[in-house]
Backbone bond lengths (Angstrom), bond angles and torsions (degrees), N, CA, C in turn:
res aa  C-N    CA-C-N  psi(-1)  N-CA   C-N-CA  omega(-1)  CA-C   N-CA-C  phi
1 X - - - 1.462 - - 1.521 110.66 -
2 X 1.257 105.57 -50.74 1.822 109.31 -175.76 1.800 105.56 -65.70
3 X 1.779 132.07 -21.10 1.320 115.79 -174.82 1.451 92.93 -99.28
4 X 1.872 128.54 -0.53 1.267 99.32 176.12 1.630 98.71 -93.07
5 X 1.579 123.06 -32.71 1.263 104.98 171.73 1.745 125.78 -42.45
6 X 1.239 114.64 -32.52 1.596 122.68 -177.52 1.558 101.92 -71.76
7 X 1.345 115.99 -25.81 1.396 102.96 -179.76 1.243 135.46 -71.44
8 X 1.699 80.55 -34.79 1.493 96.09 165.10 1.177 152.50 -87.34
9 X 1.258 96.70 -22.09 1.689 111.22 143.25 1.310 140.82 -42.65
10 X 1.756 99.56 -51.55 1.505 118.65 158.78 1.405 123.65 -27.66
11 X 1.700 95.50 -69.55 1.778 103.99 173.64 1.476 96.08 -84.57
12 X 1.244 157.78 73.40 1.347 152.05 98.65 1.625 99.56 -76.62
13 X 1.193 117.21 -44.44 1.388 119.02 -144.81 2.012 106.52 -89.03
14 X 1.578 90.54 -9.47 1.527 107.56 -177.90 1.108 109.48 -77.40
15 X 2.138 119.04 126.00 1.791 95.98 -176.48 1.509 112.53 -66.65
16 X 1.360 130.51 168.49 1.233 147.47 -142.72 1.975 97.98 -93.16
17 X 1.597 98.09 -24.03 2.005 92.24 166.20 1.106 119.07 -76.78
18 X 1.731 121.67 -15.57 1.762 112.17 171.49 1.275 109.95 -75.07
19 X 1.972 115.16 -29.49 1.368 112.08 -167.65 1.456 124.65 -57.54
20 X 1.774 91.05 -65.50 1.968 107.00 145.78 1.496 140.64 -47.10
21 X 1.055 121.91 107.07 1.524 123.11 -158.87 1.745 91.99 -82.06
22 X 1.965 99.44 131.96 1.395 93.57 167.36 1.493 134.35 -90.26
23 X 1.584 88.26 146.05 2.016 80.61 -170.94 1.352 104.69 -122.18
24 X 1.166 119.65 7.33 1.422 124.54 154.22 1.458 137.13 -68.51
25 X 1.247 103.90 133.28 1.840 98.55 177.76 1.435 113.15 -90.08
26 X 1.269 100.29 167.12 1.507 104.88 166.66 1.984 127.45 -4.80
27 X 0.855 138.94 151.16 1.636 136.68 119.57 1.454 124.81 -75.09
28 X 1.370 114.90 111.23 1.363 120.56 177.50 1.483 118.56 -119.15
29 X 1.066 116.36 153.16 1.785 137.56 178.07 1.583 104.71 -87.60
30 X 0.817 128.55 158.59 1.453 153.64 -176.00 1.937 104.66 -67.22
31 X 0.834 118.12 130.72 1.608 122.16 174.80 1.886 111.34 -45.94
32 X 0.763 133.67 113.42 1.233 140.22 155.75 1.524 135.36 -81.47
33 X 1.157 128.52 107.41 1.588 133.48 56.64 1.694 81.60 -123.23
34 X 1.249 120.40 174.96 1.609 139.58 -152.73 1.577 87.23 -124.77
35 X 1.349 149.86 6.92 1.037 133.15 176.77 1.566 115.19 -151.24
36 X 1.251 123.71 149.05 1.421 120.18 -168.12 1.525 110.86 -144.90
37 X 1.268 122.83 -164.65 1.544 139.86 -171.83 1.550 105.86 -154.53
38 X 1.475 96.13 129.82 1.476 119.89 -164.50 1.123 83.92 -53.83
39 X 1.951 131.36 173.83 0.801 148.26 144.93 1.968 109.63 48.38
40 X 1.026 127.28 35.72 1.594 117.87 -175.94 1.763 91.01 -166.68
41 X 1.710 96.37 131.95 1.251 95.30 -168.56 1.413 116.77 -79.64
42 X 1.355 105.41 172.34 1.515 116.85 -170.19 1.574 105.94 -130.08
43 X 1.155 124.16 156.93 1.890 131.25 170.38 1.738 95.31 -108.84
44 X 1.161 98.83 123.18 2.351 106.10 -178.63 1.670 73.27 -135.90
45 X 1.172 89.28 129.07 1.809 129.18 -178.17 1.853 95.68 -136.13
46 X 1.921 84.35 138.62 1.715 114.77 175.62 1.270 103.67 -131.79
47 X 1.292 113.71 133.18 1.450 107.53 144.34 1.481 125.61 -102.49
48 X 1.449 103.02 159.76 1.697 106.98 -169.19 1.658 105.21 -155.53
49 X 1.463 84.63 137.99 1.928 93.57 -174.71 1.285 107.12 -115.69
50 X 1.242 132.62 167.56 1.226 135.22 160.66 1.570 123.80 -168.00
51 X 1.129 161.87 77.09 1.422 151.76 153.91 1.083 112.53 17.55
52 X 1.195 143.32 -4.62 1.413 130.66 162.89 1.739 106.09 -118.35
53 X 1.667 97.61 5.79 1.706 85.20 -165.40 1.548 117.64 97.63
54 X 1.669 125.79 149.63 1.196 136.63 175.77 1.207 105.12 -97.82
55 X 1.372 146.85 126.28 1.294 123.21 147.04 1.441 131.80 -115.34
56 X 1.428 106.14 9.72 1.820 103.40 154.68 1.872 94.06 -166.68
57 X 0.968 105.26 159.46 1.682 122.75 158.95 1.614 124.98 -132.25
58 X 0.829 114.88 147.04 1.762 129.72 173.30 1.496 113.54 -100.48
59 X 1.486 116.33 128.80 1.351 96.83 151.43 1.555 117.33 -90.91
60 X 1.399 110.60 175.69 1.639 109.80 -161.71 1.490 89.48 -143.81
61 X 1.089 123.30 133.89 1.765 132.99 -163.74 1.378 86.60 -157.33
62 X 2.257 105.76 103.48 1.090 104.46 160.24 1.708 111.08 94.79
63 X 1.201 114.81 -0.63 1.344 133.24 -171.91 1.585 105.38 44.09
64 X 1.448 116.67 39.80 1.590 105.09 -168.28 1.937 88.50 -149.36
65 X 1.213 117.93 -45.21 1.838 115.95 -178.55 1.497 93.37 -98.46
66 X 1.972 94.02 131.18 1.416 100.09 173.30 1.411 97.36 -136.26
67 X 1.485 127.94 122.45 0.607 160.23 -174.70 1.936 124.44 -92.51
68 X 1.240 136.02 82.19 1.572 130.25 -175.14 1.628 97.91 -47.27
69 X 1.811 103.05 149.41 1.038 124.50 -176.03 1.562 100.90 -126.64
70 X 1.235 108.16 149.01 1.660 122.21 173.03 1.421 139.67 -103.18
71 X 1.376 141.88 97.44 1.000 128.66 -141.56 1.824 117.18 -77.63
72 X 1.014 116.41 140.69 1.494 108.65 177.63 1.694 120.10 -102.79
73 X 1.040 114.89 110.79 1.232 94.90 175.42 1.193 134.83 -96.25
74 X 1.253 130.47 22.60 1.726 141.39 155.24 1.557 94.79 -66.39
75 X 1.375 128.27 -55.92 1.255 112.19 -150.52 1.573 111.83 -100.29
76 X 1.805 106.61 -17.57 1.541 130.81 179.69 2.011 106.59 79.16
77 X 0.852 89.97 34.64 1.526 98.50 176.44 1.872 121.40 -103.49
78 X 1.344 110.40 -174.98 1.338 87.04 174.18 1.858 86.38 -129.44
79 X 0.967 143.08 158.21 1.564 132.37 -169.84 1.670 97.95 -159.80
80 X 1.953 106.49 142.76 0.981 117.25 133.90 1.326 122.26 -160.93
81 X 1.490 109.04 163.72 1.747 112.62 -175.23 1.581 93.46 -80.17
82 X 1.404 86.89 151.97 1.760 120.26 -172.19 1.281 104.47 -137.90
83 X 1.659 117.25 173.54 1.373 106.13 -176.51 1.641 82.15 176.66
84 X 2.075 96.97 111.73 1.512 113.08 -165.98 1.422 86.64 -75.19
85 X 1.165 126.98 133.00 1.715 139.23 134.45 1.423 136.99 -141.67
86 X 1.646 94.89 58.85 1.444 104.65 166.20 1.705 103.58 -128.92
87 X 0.864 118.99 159.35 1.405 152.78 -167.27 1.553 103.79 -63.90
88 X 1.255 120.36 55.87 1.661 127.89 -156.68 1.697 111.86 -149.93
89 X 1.316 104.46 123.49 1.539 100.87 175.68 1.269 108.99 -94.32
90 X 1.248 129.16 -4.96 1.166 123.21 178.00 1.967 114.74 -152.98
91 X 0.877 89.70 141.09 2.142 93.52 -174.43 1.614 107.18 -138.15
92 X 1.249 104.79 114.08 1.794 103.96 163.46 1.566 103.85 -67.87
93 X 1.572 90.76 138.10 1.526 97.79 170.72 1.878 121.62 -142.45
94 X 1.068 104.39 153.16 1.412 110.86 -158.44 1.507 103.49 -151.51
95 X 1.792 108.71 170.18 1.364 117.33 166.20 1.313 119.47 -110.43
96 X 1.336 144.94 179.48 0.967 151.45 172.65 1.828 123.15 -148.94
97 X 1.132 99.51 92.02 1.554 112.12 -178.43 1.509 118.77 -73.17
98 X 1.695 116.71 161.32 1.456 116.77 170.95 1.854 85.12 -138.12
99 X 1.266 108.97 134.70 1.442 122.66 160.27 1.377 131.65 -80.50
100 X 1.365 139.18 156.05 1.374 126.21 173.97 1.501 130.44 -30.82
101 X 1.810 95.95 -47.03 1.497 112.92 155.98 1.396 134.11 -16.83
102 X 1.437 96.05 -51.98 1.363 105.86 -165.89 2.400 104.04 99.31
103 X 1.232 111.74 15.71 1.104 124.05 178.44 1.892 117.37 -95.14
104 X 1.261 109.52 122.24 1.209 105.85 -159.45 1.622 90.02 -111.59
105 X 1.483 111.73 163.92 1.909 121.14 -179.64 1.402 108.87 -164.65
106 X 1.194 123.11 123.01 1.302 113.27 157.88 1.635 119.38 -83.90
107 X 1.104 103.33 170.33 1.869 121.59 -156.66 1.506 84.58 -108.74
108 X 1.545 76.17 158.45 1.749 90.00 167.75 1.268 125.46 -68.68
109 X 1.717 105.05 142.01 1.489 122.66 -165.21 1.552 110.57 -77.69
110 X 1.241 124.60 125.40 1.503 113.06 169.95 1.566 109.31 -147.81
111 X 1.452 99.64 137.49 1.693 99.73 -172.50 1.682 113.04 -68.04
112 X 1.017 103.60 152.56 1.937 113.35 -175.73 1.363 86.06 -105.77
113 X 1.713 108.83 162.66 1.504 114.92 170.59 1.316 101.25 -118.17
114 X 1.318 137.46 141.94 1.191 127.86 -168.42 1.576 110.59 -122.54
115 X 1.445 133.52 92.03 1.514 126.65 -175.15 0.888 108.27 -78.50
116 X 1.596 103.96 165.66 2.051 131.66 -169.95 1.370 95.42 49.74
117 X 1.221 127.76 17.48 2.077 107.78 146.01 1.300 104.42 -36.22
118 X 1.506 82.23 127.44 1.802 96.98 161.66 1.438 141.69 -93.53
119 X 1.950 98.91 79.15 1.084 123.09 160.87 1.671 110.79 -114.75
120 X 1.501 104.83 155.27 1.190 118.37 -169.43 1.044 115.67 -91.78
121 X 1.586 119.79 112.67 1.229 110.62 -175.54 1.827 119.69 -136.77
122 X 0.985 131.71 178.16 1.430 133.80 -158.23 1.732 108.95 -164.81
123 X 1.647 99.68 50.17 1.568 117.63 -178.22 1.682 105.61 -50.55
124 X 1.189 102.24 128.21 1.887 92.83 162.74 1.523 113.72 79.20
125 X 1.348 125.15 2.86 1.243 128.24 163.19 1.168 132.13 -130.55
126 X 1.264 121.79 21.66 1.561 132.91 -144.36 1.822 106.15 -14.91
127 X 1.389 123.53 86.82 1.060 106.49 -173.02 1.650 94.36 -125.01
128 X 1.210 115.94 144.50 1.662 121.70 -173.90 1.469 119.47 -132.43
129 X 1.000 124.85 160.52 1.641 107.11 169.90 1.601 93.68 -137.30
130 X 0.542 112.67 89.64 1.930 142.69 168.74 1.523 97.45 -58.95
131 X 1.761 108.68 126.82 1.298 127.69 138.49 1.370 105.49 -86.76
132 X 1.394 123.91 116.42 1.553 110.91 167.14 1.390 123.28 -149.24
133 X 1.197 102.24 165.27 1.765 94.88 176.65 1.999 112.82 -82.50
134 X 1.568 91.92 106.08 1.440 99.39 -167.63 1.550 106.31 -68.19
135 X 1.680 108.64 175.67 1.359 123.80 178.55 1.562 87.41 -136.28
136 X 1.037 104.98 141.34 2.082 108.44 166.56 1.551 79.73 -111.88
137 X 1.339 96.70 123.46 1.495 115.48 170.30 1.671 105.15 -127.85
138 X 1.591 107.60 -2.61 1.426 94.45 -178.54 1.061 139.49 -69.65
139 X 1.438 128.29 10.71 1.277 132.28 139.39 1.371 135.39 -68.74
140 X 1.082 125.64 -7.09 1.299 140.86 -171.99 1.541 128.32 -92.53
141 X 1.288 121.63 142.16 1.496 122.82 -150.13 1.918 86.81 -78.26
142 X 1.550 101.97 -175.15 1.593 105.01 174.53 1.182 123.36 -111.22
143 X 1.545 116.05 11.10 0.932 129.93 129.53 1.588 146.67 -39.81
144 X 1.801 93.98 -56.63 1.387 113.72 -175.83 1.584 109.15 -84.90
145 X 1.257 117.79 -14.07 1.513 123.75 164.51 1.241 119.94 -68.39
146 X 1.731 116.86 -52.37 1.373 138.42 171.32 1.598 120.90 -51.70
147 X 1.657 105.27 -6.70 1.148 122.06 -169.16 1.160 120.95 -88.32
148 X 1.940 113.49 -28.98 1.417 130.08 -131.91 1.873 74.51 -110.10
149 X 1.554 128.53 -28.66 0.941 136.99 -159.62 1.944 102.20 -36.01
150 X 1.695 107.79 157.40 1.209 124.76 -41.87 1.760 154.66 -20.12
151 X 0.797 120.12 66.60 1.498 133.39 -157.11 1.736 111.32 -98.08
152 X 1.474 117.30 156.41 1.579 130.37 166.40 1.970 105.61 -115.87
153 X 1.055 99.45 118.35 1.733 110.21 164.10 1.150 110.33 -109.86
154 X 1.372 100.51 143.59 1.730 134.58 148.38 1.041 143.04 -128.06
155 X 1.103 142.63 159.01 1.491 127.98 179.41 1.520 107.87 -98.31
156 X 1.638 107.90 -178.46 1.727 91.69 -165.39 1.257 90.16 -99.67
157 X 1.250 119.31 170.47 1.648 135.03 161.88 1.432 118.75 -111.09
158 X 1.703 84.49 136.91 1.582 83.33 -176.40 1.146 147.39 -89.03
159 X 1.331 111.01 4.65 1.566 132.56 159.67 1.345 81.14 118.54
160 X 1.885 102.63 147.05 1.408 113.75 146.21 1.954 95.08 113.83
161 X 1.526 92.95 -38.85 2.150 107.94 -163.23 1.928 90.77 -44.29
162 X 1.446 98.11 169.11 1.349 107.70 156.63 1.284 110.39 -96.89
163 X 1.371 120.12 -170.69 1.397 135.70 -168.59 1.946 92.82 -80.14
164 X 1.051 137.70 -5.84 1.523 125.12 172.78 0.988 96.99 -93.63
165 X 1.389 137.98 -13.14 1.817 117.66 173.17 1.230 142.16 -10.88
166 X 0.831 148.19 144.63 1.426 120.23 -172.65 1.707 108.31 -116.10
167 X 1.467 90.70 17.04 1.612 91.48 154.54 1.197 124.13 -127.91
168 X 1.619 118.78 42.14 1.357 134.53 171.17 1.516 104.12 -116.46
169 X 1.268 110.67 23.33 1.759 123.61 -179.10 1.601 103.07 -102.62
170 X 1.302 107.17 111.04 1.211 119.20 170.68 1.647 120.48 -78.04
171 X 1.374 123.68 127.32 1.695 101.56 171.43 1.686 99.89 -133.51
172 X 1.430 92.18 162.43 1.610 91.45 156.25 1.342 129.44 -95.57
173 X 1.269 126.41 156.60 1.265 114.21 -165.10 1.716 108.14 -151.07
174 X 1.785 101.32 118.75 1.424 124.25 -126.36 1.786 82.16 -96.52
175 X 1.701 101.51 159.49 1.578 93.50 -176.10 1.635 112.01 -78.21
176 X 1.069 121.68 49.56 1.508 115.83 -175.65 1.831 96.48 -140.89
177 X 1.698 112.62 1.91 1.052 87.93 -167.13 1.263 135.95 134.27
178 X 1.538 105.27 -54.79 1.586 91.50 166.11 1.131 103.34 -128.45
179 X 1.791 100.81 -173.49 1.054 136.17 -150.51 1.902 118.03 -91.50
180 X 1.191 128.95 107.31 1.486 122.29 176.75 1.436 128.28 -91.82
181 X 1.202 141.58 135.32 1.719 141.37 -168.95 1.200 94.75 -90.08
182 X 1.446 138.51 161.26 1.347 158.83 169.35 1.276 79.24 -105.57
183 X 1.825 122.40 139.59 1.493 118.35 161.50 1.825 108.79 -79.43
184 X 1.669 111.95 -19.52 1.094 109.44 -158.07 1.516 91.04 -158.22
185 X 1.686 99.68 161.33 1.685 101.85 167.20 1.496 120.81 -62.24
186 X 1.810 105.46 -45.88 1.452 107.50 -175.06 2.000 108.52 -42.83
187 X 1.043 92.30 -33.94 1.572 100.42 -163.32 1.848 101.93 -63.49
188 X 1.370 104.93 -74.77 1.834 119.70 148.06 2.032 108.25 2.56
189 X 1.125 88.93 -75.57 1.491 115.78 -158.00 1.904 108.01 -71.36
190 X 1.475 109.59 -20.91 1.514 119.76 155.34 1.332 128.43 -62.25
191 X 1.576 110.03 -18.69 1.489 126.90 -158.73 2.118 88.90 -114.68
192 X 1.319 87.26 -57.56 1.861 88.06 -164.90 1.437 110.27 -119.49
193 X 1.268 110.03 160.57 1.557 126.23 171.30 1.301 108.91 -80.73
194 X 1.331 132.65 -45.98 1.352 132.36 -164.31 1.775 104.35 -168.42
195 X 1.543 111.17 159.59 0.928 114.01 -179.73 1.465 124.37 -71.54
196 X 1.239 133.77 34.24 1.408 143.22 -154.98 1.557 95.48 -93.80
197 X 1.856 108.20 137.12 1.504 125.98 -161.95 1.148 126.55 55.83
198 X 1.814 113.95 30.63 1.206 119.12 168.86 1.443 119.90 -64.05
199 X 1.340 122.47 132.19 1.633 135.09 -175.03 1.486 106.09 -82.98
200 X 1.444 104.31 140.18 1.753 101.75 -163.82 1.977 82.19 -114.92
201 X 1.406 129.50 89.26 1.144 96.25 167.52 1.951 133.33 -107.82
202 X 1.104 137.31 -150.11 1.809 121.50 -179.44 1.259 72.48 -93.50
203 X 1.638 86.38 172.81 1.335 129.91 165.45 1.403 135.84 -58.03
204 X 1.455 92.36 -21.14 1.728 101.56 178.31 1.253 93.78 -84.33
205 X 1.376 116.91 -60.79 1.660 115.96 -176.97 1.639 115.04 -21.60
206 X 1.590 101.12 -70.59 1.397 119.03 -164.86 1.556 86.88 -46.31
207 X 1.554 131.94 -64.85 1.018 110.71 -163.31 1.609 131.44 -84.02
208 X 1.481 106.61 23.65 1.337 119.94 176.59 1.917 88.14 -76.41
209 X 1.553 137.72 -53.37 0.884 142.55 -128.63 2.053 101.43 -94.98
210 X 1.574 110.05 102.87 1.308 70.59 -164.86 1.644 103.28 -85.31
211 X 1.672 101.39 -149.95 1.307 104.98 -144.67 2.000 93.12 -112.82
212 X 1.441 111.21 114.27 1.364 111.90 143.81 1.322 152.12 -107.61
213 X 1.184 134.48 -148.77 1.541 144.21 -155.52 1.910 80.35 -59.05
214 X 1.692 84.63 137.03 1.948 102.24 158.06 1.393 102.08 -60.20
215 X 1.747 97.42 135.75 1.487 88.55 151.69 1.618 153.65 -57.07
216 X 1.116 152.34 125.38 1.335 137.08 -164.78 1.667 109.72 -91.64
217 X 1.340 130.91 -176.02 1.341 152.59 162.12 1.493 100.74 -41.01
218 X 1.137 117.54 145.40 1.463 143.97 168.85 1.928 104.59 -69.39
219 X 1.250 118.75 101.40 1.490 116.80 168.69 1.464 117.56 -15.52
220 X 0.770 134.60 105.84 1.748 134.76 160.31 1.557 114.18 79.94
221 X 1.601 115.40 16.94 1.163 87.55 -174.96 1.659 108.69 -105.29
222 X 1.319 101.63 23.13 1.590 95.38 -177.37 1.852 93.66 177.95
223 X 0.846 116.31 157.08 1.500 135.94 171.76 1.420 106.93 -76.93
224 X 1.254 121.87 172.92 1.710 145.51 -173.32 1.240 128.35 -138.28
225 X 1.398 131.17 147.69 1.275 129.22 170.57 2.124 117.09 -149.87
226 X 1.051 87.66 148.46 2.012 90.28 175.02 1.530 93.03 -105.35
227 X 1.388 99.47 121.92 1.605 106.70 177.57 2.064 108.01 -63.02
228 X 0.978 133.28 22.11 1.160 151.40 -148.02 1.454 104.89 -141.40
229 X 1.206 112.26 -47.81 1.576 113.80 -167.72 2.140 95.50 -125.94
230 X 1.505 100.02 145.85 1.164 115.64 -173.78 1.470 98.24 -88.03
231 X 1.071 150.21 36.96 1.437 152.71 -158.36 1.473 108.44 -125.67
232 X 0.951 117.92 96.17 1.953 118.23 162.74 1.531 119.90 -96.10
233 X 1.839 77.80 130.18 1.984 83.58 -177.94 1.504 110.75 -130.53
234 X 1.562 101.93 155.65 1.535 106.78 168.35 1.397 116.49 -78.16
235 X 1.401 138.60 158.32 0.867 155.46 -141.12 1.639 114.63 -137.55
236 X 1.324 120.23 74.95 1.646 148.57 -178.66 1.581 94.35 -67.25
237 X 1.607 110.87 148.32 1.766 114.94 154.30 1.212 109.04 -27.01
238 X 1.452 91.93 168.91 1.919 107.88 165.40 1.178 109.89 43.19
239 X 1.534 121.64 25.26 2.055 114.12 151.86 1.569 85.04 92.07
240 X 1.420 141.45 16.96 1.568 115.07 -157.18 1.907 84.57 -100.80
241 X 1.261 108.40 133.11 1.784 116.97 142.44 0.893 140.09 -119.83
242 X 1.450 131.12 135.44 1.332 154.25 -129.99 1.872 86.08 -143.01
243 X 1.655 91.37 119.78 1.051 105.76 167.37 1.660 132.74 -79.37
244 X 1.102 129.37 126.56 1.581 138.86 -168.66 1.706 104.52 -76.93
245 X 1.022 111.25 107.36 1.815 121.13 172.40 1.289 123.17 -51.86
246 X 1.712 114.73 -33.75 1.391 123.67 -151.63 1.550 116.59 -154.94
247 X 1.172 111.72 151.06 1.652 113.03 178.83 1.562 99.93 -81.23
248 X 1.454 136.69 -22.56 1.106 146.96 -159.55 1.959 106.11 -81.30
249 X 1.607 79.81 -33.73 1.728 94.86 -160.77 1.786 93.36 -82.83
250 X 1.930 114.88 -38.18 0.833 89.10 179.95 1.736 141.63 -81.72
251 X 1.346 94.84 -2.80 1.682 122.32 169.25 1.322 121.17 -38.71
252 X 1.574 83.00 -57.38 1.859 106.73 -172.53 1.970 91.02 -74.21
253 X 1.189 129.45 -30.23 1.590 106.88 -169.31 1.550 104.73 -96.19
254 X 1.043 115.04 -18.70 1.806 124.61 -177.35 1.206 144.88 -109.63
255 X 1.669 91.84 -22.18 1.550 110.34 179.77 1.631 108.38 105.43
256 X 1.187 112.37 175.72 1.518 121.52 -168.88 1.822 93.01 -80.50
257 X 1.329 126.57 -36.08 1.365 104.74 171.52 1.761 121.10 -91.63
258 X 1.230 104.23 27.54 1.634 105.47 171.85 1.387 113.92 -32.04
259 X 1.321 138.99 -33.03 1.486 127.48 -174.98 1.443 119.38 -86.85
260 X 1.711 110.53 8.14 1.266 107.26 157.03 1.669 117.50 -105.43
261 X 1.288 108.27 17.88 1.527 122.50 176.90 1.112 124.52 -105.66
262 X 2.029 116.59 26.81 1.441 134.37 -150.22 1.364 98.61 -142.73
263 X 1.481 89.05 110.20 1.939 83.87 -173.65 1.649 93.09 -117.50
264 X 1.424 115.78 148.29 1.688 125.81 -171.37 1.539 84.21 -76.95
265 X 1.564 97.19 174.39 1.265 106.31 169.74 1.871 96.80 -160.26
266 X 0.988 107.93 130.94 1.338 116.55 -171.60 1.816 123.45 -59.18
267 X 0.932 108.85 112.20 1.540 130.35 -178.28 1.472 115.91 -21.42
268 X 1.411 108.97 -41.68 1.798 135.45 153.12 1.575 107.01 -41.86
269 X 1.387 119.81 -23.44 1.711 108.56 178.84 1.590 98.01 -120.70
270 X 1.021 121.42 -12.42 1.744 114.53 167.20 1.892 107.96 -13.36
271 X 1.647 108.60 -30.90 1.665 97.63 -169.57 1.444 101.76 -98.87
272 X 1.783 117.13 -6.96 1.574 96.85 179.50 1.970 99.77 -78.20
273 X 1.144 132.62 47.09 1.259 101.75 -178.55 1.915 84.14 -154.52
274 X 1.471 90.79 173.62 1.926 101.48 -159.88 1.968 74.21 -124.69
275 X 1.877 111.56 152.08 1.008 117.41 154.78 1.474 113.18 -105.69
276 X 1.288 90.32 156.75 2.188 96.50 172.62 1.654 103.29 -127.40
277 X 0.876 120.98 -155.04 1.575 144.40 -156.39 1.334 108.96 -80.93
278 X 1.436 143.08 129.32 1.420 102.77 159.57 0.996 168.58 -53.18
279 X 1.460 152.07 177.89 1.412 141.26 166.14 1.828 106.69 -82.20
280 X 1.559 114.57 106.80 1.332 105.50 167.49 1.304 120.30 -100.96
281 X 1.406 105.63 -1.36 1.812 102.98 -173.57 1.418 101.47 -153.83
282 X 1.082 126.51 166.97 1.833 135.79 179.96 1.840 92.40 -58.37
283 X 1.407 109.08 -38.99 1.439 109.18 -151.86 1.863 99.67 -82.87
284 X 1.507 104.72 -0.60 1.645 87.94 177.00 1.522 115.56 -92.73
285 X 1.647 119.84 11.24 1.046 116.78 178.63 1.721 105.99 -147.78
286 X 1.371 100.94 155.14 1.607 77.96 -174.22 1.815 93.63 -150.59
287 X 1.290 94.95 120.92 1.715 126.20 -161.83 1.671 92.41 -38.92
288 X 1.245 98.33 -61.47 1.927 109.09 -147.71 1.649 105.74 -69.28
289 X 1.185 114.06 -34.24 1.611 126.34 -176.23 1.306 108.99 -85.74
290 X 1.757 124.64 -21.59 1.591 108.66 158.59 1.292 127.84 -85.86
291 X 1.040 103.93 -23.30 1.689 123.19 162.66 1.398 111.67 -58.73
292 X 1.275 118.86 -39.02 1.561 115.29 -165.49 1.754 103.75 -103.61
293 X 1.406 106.37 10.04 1.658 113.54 -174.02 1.698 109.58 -94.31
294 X 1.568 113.72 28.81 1.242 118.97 -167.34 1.411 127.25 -156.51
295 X 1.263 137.16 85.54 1.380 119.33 -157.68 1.756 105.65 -109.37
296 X 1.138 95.60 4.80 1.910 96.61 158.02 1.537 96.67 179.43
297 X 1.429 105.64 -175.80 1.307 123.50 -135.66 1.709 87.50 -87.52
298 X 1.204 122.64 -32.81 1.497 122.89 161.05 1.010 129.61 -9.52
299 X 1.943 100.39 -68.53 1.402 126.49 172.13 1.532 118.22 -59.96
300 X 1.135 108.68 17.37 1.942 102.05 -168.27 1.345 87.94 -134.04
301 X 1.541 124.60 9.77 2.312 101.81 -163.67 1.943 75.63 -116.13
């Protein structure tokens, strides 16, 4: 009787966090800094608390590279240099803690923007240099061009130009008439494989046709981002984006490598595009039916 009274006293007298076993991980902050440079390293610092203590963290880039982190204690952070070099305009990134416990958590997910990725691009000039299967249409009224629509025009070059020519500008050219800029190839290259049945027409023509809305992204066939804003969206008809809530949500619409299905798009076209509602679930958007809601560029103005 007297060693069970002591026992029980014991655990009265025990505070009530040894009694309760913890199954919680860490508290963590969001990865710091949110933006980087291809190929040149960077320092991404977390902080993380816990009642039993931290005793290591990972960073996680992409939910796939995990990387050990080091704790500092001048500043109370946990830190390490990184250095983006994969072929990606965009990477969710996060931490991943273990507590004294033995309790592990990942941190909140937030996309990084990554500048001078090395993709090729030609923002703001739609300028191309096309291998293609030509059309000499330069005899032809702008009418009879406007006719053939869905169609790509150019004018001819006269040997010798550089690559700013201004007849190495590819456009599309809508059946009503005018004329659309690609801001970029990536954009181009959502719509077509190659420049095949490109229209060669004069100069008067081209400028019979005037000039409208840039073309936008191909419906569903890839996700979006403003190197400016941490926000990724899917890409609906009629230019509309719908912002993506979740790395979870985007899994289920893209696959486990969705963050190589995220092409930037320059801050300068933020106005060619319309927003809608968000994405809260896989089921508010559906890949194959926006993709298949378009059989030329017609169908998207």
């Amino acid at each position: 009787m007297k060693t069970f009274l002591l026992l029980s006293l014991a655990i009265l007298l025990t505070p009530l966090s040894a009694v309760l076993a913890d199954e919680v991980g860490p508290e963590m902050s969001a990865v710091s800094p949110l933006s980087a440079t291809y190929d040149v390293p960077s320092t991404f610092s977390v902080t993380a608390t816990d009642v039993d203590g931290v005793t290591s963290c990972l960073l996680v880039i992409s939910s796939t590279y995990e990387t050990p982190m080091s704790y500092n204690a001048d500043t109370d952070v946990w830190e390490v240099v990184y250095t983006f070099t994969t072929f990606r305009s965009a990477n969710s990134i996060r931490a991943k803690c273990t507590d004294g416990a033995g309790n592990e958590l990942l941190g909140p997910s937030k996309i990084i923007s990554v500048a001078e990725a090395p993709i090729e691009t030609t923002d703001g000039d739609s300028s191309t240099d096309p291998e293609a299967s030509e059309v000499d249409a330069t005899d032809w009224t702008a009418s009879e061009v406007t006719a053939v629509s869905p169609v790509l025009i150019k004018t001819a070059c006269p040997g010798g130009e550089d690559f700013t020519h201004t007849c190495r500008t590819v456009y599309f050219l809508d059946n009503l008439g005018y004329r659309h800029a690609f801001p970029n190839e990536r954009v181009f290259f959502s719509w077509y494989e190659g420049y095949d049945d490109l229209h060669i027409v004069s100069t008067d023509v081209m400028s019979d046709f005037p000039l409208g809305s840039n073309v936008t992204y191909h419906p569903g066939t890839l996700m979006v981002k403003f190197p400016t804003m941490n926000t990724v969206y899917v890409v609906e008809q009629h230019s509309l984006l719908r912002a993506v809530t979740s790395e979870d949500i985007a899994i289920d619409l893209y696959g486990e490598d969705w963050n190589q299905m995220i092409h930037d798009i320059s801050d300068v076209f933020y106005g060619n595009y319309t927003y809608g509602t968000h994405i809260e679930s896989a089921n508010d958007f559906d890949v194959a039916a926006q993709t298949a809601s378009v059989q030329s560029i017609n169908d998207n103005l």
